[in-house]
N, C-alpha and C positions, 0 to 999 in steps of 0.2 A: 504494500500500500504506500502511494509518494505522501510527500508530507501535506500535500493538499487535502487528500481526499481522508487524512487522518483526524484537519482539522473539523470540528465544531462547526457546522452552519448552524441557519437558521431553522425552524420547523418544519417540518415534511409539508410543503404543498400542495402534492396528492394525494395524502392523508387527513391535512386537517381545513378545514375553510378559513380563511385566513382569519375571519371573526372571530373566530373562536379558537383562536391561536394563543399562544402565551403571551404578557404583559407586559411585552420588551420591545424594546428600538428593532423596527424590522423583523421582529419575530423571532431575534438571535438568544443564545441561550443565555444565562447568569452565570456571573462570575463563578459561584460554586458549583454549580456542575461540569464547568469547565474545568477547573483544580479538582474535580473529583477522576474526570474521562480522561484529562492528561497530566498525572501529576507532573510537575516538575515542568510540562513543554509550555515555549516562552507563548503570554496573549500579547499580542503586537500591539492591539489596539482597546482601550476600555473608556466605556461611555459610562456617566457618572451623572444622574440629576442632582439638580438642588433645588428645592423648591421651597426658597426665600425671597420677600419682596418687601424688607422695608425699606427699601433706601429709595423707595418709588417716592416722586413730587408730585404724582401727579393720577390717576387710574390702578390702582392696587386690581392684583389678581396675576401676576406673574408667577407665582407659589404653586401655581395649579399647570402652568407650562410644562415642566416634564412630562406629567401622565398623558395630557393632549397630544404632543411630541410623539411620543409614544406609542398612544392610540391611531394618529394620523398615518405611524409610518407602516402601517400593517400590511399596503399592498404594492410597498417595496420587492422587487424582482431584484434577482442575484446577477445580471448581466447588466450593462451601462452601456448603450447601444451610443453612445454621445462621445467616449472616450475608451473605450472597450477594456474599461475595468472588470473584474469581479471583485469585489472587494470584500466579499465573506468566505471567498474559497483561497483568495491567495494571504492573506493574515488571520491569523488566529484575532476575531472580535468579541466580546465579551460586556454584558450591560451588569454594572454592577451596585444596579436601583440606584437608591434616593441614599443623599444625606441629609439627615435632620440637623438643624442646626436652630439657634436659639433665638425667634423671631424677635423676641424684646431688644435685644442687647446685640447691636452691629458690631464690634470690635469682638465681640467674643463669637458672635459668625464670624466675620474675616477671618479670624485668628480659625478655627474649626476648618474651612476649604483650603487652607492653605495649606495647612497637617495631613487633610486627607490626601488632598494632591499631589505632597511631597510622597506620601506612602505609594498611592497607584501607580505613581512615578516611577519607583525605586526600581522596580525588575527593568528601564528601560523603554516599559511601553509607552505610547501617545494615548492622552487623555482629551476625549471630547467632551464635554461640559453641557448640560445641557441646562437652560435658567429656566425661572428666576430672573432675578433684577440686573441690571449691568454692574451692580456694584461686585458680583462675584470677579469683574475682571482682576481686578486688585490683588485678592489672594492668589490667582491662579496667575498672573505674571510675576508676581514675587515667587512663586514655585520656579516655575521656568528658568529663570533668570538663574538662580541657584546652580541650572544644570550646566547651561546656556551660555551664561553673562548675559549682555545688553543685547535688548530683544528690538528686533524690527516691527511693528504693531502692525496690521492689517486690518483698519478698523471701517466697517460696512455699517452706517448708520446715517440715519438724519438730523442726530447731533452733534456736535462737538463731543460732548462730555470729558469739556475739558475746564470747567466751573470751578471757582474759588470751594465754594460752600452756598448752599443750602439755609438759609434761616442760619447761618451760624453752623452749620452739618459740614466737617470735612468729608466725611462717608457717605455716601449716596450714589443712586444711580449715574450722577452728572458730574461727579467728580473725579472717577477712578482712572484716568488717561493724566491728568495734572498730579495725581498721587504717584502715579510710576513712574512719572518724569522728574518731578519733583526726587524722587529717593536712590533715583539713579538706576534705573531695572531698563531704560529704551535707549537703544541706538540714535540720537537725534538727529541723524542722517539719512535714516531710512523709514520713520513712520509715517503713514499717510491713512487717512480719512476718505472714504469714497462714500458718493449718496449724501453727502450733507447739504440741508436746504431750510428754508423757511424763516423766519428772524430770529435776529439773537438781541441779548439786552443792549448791545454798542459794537460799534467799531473796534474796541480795544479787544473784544473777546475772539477776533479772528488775528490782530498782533500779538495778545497772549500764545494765542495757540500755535503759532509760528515760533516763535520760542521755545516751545516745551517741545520741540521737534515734531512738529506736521504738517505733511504738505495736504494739499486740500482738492478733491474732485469731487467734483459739487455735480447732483442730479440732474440739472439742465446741461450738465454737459453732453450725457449721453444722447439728447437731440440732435445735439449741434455737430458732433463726431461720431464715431464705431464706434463698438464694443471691441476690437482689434485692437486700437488706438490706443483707447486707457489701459488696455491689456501690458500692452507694451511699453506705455507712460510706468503704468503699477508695477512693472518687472524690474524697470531702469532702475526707479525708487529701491525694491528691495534686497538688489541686487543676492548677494551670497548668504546673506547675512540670516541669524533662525528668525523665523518668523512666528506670529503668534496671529491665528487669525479670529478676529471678534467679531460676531454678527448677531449684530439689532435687528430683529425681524422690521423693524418699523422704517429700516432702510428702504423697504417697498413701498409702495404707494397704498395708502388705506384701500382700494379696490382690491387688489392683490392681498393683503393682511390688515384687515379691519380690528381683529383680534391682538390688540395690542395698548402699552396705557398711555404713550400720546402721541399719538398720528398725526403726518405733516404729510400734506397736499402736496402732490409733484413728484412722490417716490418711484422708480424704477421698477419694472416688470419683473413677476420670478424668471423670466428667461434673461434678460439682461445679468439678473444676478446671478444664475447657476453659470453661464457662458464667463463672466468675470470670474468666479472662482475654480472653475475648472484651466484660469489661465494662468493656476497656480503651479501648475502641474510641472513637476523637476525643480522646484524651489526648495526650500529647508525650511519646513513647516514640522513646528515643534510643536504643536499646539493649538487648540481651539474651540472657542465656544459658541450657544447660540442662545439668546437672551433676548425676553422683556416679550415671550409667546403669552398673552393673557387671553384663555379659552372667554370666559366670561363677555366677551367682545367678539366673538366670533361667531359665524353663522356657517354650515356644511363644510367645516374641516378647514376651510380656505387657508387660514393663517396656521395651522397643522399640518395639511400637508404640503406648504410651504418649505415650513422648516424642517420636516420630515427629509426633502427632496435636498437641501442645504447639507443633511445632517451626510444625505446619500451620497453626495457631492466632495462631502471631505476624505469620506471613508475612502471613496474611490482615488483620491488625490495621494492617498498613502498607499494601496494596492501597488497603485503604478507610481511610486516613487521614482524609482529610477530610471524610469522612460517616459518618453514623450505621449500622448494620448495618440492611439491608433487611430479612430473613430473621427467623425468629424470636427468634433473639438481642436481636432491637432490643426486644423488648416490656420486659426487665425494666431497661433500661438508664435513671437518673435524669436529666435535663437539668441540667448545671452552672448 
């Protein structure tokens, strides 16, 4: 038996209807049954919820993200016709539920994702994150960083969150990119912001944020340019360097992911953004999350399987690490 067909997939699809499949990303199995089926053999890959939302300003219900996530990704197929991944046959994947963590008290959350992360870490493997608030970036770049050093951010959102504070709040959803820049965890040569749109309180908040290392592609761009274009703007930017990729579902346009707690007008297409992240592909992606999916705002999965298909998108980007996407993906992709 080759090491593929040793690995762990997801649920038998000719056995069970996908509904009524087990309770995990894709259908794939839990970290303990995998340490039980192979002890000792390395999981390359392990997804991890959190489902915490206070450092939300603004539409709470992030907290309930994972399971939606979750639920949405059920009719995930094992092939990736876009970039000819498989990305549950060639890495050992592994979901290893929810972390609770302590909704009152933010610093002793942070402080809890960051431990756990350092641990899921430890064997090696890539940790996908699944949110929750964006305040989870914080812990999970300070992990990285540990492995890493200074991280290249890939941050896919409609906002900065790159904010002093909150009412006085260093911790919150809108601060956690000024916290990591601030403590010294980001390459300030290589992060950049893509999908940021709609108003901010001043002019000063788009010079802060040039400071603290960011360069900025903003939602109207992709009007005005390709998807090629920024592809290749976004590669220049992060050139060699690890990357850490963060995605706001709310970097879409409310039509696309209604489900979420503060929607700006103008956000990009799920295709615009699965074709941007699949133009990741051969980079040094250490890492990545997907944050701020609030079910309670959503209506027939839209903003689920959304981020379901995002989550599909990474896994695949680690599959085929080391090669360029077969599939049509690869056409728009620039050679470093």
């Amino acid at each position: 038996m080759n090491a593929s067909q040793d690995r762990l997939g997801p649920a038998d699809y000719s056995a069970t209807p996908r509904f009524a499949g087990p309770p995990t990303f894709g259908l794939l199995p839990r970290l303990d049954e995998v340490q039980a089926a192979r002890p000792g053999a390395p999981i390359e890959v392990k997804i991890l919820g959190v489902p915490f939302d206070s450092g939300v300003s603004y539409r709470p219900g992030a907290r309930f993200g994972p399971a939606h996530i979750r639920q949405s990704s059920k009719l995930l197929r094992p092939y990736n016709q876009a970039t000819g991944a498989a990305p549950f046959a060639a890495q050992q994947v592994a979901d290893c539920g929810d972390l609770g963590v302590n909704p009152f008290d933010i610093d002793e959350a942070i402080a809890a994702v960051q431990a756990n992360a350092d641990e899921l870490r430890a064997d090696g493997a890539k940790l996908l994150t699944l949110g929750g608030d964006h305040t989870l970036a914080l812990p999970n770049l300070r992990s990285v960083h540990r492995s890493h050093g200074k991280i290249a951010v890939l941050h896919l959102d409609a906002h900065l969150d790159t904010w002093d504070t909150y009412m006085g709040a260093p911790y919150t959803h809108g601060t956690p990119f000024r916290r990591a820049s601030e403590e010294g965890l980001l390459d300030l040569a290589r992060c950049m912001h893509i999908g940021i749109r709609g108003p901010v309180y001043g002019a000063e908040d788009l010079t802060d944020d040039e400071v603290l290392g960011f360069q900025i592609i903003r939602a109207d761009e992709y009007e005005f340019t390709s998807v090629a274009a920024i592809v290749e703007q976004m590669r220049r930017r992060l050139g060699n360097a690890p990357v850490y990729l963060s995605v706001d579902i709310d970097v879409l346009d409310p039509a696309a992911a209604p489900g979420t707690g503060t929607p700006e007008a103008g956000g990009l297409t799920s295709r615009e953004l699965l074709n941007t992240i699949r133009g990741l592909q051969g980079l040094n992606l250490v890492g990545a999350e997907i944050v701020e999916v609030a079910p309670a705002y959503d209506h027939a999965e839209i903003t689920g399987i959304a981020a379901a298909h995002v989550g599909y998108e990474i896994l695949s980007l680690w599959a085929n690490r080391e090669s360029a996407p077969s599939g049509p993906a690869g056409a728009f992709l620039t050679a470093d």
